[in-house]
C-alpha positions as CSV (number, residue, x, y, z in Angstrom):
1,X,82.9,-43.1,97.7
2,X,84.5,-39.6,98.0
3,X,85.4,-39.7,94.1
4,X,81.4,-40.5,93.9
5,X,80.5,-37.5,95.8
6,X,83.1,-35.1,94.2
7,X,81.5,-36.6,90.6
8,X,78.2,-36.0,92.1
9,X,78.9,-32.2,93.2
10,X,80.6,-31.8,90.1
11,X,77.6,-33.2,87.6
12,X,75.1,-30.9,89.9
13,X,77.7,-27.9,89.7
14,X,77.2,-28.0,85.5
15,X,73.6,-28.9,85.6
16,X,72.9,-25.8,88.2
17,X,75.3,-23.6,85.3
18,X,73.4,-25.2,82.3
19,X,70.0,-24.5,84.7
20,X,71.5,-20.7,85.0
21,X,72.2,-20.4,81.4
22,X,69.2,-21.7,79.9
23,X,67.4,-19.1,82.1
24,X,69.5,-16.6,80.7
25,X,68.7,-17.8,77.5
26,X,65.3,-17.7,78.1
27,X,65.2,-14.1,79.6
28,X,67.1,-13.1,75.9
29,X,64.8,-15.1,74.2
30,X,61.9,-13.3,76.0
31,X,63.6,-9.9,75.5
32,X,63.9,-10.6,71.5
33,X,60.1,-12.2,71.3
34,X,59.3,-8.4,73.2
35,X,61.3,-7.1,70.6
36,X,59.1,-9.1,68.1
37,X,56.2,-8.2,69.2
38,X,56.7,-4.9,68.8
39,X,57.9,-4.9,65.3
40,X,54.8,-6.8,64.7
41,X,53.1,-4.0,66.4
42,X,54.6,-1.5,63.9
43,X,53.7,-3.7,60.9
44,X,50.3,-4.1,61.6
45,X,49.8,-0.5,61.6
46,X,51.5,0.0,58.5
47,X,49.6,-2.8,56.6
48,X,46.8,-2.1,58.2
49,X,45.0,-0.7,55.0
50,X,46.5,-3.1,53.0
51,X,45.2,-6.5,54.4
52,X,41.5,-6.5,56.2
53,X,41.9,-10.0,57.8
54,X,45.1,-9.5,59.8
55,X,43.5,-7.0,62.4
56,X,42.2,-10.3,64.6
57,X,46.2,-11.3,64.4
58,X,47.6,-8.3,65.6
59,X,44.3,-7.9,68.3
60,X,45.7,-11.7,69.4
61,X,49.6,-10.5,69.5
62,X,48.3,-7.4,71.3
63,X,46.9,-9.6,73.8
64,X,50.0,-12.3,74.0
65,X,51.9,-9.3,74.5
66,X,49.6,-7.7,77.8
67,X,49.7,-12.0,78.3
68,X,53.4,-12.2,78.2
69,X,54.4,-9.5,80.3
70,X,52.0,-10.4,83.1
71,X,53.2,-13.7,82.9
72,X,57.3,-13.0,83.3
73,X,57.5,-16.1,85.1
74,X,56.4,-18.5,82.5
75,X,59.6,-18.1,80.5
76,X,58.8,-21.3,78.4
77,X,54.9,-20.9,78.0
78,X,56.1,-17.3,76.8
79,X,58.4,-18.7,74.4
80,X,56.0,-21.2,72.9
81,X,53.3,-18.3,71.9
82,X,55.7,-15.8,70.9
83,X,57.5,-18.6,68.1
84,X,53.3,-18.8,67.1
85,X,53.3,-14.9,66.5
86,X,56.5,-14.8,65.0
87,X,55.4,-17.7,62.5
88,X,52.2,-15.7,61.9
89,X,54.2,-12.4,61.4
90,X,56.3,-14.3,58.7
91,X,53.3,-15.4,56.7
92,X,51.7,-11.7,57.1
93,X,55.2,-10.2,56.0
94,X,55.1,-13.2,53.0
95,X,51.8,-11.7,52.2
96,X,52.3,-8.2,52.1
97,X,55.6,-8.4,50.0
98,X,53.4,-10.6,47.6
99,X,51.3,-8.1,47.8
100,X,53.7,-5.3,47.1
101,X,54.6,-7.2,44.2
102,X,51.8,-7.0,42.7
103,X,51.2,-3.6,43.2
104,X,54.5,-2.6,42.3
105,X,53.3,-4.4,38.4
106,X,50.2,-2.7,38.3
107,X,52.0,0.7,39.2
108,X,55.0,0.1,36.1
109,X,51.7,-1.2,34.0
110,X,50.1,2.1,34.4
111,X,52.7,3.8,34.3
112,X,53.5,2.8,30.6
113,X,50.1,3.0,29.5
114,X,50.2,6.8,30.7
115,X,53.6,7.3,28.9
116,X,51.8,5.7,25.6
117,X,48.6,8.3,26.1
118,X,50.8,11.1,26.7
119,X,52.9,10.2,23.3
120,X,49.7,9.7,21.6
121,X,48.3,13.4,22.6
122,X,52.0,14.7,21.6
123,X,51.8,13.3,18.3
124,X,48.4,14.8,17.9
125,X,49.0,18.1,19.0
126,X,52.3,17.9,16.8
127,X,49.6,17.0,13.7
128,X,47.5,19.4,14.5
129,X,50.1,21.9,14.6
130,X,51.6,20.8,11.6
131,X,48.3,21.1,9.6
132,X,47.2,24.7,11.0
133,X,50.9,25.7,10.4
134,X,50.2,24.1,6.4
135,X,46.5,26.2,6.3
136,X,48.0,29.2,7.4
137,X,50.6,29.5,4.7
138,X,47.9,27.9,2.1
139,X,45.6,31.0,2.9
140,X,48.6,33.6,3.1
141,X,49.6,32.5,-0.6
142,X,46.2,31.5,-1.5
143,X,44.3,34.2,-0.2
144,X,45.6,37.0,1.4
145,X,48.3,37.5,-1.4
146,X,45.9,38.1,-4.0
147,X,44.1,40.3,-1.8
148,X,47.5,42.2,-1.2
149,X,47.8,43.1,-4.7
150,X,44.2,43.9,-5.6
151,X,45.0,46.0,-2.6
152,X,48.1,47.8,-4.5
153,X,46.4,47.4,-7.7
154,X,43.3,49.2,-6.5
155,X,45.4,52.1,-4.3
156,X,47.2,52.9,-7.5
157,X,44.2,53.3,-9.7
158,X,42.7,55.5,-7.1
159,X,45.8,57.9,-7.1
160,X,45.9,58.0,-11.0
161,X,42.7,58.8,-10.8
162,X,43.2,61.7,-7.9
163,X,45.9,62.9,-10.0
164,X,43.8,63.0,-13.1
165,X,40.4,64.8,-11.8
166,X,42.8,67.2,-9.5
167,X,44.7,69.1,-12.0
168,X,46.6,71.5,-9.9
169,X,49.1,70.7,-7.5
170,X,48.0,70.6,-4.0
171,X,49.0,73.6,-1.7
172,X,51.9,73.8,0.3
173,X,50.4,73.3,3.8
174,X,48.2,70.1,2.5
175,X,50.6,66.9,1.9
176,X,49.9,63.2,0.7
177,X,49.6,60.9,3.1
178,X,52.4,59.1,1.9
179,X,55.1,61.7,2.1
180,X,54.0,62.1,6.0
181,X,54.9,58.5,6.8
182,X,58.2,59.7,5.2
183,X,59.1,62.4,7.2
């Protein structure tokens, strides 16, 4: 009867340390679902422009939070609404990375197509570039060559004739324009 009793003591012993523990566990379980919550906090108000529809989520974790720490004493209650948040935080965190996928395609899309415009405006302004360099030197040799030497042709013609109708040398204190630009 006595090795009933020491069994006895003994099996309540461990069940009054597993009963200890699995309050411990819950309080650490309670601290990380706190922990949790806030992160699901802090990703709600980074998503918040991203996704419309998860404002009534983080309104309901919000209020399982004020819930939870009101309601210390209901470790296992706790524990049951804080595994729904964390399921729901998942599938909001699922969303937003599919999300930021998709985004993050759109972005590299654009992205090129921008890089293809600006190449297309660089080749155009190289054309263009190109073909007012080609004009210019079409109307230097075209145009403003032959006007060069009508020019000369013209200034020479014009000092024959000075030469011609002057007769007499010019006077000492008068000089050609020319021999000024050389001195």
């Amino acid at each position: 009867m006595e090795a009933y009793l020491i069994y006895l003591l003994v099996v309540i012993t461990i069940l009054l340390i597993v009963q200890a523990a699995v309050f411990v566990g819950f309080y650490i379980l309670a601290r990380r679902a706190m922990q949790l919550a806030e992160q699901v906090g802090q990703l709600q108000t980074r998503a918040e422009y991203l996704i419309s529809n998860t404002e009534p989520v983080v309104k309901m974790a919000h209020t399982l939070m004020g819930e939870l720490k009101e309601a210390s004493d209901y470790f296992s209650q706790g524990a049951q609404h804080i595994s729904a948040i964390a399921e729901m935080a998942k599938d909001q965190a699922a969303d937003i990375q599919d999300l930021m996928g998709d985004t993050t395609a759109l972005a590299r899309r654009e992205i090129e197509r921008t890089r293809q415009h600006v190449d297309k405006v660089q080749r155009t302004l190289s054309d263009a570039t190109d073909q007012f360099e080609r004009t210019t030197a079409m109307v230097q040799a075209s145009v403003l060559q032959p006007a060069r030497e009508f020019s000369y042709l013209m200034y020479g013609v014009r000092r024959a004739v000075e030469v011609l109708m002057a007769g007499n040398r010019l006077p000492v204190n008068r000089a050609y324009q020319d021999e000024e630009m050389f001195i």
